[in-house]
C-alpha positions in Angstrom: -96.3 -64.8 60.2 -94.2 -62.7 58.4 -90.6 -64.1 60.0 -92.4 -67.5 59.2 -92.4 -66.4 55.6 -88.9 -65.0 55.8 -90.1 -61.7 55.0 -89.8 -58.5 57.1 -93.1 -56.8 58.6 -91.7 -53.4 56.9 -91.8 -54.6 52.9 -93.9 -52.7 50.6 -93.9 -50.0 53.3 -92.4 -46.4 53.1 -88.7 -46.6 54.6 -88.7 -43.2 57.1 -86.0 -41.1 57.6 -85.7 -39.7 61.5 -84.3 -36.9 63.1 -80.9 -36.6 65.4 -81.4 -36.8 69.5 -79.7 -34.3 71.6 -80.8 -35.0 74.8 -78.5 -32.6 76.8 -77.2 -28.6 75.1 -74.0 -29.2 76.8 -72.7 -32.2 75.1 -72.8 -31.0 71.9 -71.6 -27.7 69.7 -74.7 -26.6 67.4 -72.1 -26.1 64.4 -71.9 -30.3 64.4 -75.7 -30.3 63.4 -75.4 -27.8 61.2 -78.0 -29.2 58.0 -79.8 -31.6 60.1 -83.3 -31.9 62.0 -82.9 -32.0 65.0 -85.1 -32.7 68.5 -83.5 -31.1 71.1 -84.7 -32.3 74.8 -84.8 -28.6 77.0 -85.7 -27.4 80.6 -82.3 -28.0 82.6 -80.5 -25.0 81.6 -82.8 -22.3 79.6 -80.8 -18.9 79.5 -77.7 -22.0 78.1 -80.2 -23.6 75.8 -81.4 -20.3 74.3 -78.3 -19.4 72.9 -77.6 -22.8 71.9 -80.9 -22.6 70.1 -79.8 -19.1 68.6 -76.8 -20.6 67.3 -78.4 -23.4 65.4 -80.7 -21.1 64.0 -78.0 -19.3 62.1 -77.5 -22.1 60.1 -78.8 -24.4 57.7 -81.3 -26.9 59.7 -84.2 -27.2 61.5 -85.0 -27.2 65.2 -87.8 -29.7 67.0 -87.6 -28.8 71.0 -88.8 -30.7 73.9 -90.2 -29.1 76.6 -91.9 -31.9 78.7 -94.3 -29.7 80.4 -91.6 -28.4 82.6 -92.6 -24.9 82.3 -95.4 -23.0 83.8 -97.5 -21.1 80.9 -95.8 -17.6 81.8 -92.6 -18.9 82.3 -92.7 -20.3 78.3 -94.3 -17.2 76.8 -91.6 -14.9 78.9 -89.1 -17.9 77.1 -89.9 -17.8 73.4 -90.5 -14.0 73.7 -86.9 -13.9 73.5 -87.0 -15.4 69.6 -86.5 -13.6 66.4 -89.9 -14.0 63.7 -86.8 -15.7 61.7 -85.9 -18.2 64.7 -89.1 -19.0 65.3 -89.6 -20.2 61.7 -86.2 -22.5 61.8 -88.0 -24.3 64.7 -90.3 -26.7 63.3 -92.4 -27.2 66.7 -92.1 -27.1 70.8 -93.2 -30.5 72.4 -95.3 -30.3 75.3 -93.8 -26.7 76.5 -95.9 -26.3 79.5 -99.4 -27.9 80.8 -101.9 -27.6 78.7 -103.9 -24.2 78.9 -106.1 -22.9 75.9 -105.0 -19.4 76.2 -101.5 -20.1 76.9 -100.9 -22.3 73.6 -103.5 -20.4 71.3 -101.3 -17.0 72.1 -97.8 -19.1 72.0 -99.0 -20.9 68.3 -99.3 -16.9 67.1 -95.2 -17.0 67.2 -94.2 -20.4 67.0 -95.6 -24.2 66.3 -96.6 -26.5 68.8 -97.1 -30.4 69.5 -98.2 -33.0 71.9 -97.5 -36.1 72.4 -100.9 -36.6 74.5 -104.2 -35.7 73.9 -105.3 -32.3 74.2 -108.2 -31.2 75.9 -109.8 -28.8 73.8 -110.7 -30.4 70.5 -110.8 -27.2 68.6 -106.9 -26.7 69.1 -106.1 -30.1 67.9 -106.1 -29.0 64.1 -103.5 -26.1 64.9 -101.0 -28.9 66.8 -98.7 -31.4 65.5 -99.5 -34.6 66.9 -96.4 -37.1 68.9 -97.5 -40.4 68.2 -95.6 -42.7 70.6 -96.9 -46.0 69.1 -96.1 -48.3 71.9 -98.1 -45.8 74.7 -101.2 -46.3 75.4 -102.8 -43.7 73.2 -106.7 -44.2 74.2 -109.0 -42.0 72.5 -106.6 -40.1 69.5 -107.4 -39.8 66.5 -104.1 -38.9 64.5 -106.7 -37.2 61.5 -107.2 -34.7 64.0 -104.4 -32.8 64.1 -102.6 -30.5 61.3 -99.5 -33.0 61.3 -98.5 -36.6 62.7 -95.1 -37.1 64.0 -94.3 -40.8 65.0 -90.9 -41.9 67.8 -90.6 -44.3 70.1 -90.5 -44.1 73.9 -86.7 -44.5 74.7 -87.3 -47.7 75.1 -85.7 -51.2 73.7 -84.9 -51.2 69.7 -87.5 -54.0 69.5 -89.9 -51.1 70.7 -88.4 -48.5 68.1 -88.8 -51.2 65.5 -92.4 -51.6 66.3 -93.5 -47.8 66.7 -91.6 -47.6 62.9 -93.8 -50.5 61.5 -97.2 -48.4 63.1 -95.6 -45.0 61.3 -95.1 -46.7 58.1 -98.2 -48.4 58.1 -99.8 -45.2 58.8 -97.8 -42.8 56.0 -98.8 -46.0 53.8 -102.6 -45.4 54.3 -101.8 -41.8 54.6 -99.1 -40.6 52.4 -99.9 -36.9 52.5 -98.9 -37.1 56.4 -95.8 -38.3 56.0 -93.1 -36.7 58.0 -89.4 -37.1 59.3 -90.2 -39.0 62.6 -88.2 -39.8 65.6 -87.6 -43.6 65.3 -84.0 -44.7 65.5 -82.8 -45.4 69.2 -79.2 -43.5 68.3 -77.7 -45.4 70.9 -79.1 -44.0 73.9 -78.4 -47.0 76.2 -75.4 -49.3 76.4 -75.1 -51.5 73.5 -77.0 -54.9 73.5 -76.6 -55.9 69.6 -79.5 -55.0 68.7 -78.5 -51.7 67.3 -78.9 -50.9 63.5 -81.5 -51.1 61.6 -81.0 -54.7 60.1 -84.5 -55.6 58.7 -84.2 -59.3 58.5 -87.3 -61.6 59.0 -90.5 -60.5 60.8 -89.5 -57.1 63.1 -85.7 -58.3 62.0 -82.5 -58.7 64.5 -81.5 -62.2 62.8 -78.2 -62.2 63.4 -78.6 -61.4 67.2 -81.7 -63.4 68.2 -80.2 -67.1 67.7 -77.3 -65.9 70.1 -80.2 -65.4 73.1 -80.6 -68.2 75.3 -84.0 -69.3 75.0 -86.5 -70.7 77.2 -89.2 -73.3 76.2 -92.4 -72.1 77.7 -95.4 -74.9 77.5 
């Protein structure tokens, strides 16, 4: 309805601001983030990533790390153990840093915060975690209003999915505006280039000047 109108599905909502991707320590020097938020995906080279971390914590700008469960519980309390009080505050939260075990995250949220981007178990933790919305996941039984904070990204998937999760985030800091945060929505070029990158707004969920170059298919 709303490209039928010529009107984007994102007016008279709040315009978000996201964080930079690093998806890999190696390919980048902290000091070219230096002011920024950044989510920094972790788990393929820890003793590397550590210092990396320790380096961006000397400067201005704050840290979001990504875990993907790919610790055991030890292994991540023995990991941040080896943080500063002050570098634990310059990281704004650990995604998913190991499977979910009450004990585990309610000692690890005593030094640093943590998130989710499923549902947790134990309901009385949820109001101590920040929660990763993934808006195009199947999300069955969350209740964003549970959880201290809401952080909204996409799933790495196609810009038409970004631009989708960032109409559900700004519908949702629209209703909510107390909950708004910096959110993980922009696809920074992760794959190869298509056209559709940018953040064009255009008609409906936008890409106007790419869409009439597709070859389209009359389905009856």
């Amino acid at each position: 309805e709303a490209r039928a109108r010529g009107q984007s599905v994102l007016m008279g909502l709040p315009l978000l601001q996201n964080h930079s991707l690093v998806t890999d320590a190696h390919a980048v020097l902290p000091t070219e983030l230096e002011g920024q938020i950044v989510k920094l995906k972790i788990g393929h080279d820890l003793d590397f990533e550590r210092e990396w971390i320790k380096s961006f914590c000397a400067k201005p700008g704050l840290l979001r790390l990504d875990v993907n469960s790919s610790l055991t519980g030890p292994e991540f309390l023995q990991w941040i153990s080896g943080f500063s009080d002050y570098e634990c505050k310059k990281i704004d939260y650990i995604e998913d840093p190991c499977p979910f075990d009450l004990s585990v995250w309610q000692e690890a949220l005593e030094k640093v915060q943590l998130a989710a981007d499923r549902e947790v178990a134990h309901e009385s933790l949820r109001s101590s975690l920040v929660l990763i919305s993934k808006p195009t996941a199947i999300e069955t039984g969350v209740d964003p209003l549970d959880y201290k904070r809401v952080v909204f990204t996409h799933k790495m998937d196609h810009p038409l999915g970004a631009r989708i999760a960032h109409f559900v985030a700004s519908t949702f800091y629209h209703l909510h505006p107390e909950k708004k945060e910096i959110c993980g929505l922009d696809p920074q070029n992760i794959f190869k280039a298509t056209g559709f990158e940018g953040f064009e707004q255009g008609s409906g969920f936008g890409f106007d000047a790419v869409l009439p170059k597709l070859k389209w298919t009359t389905v009856v």
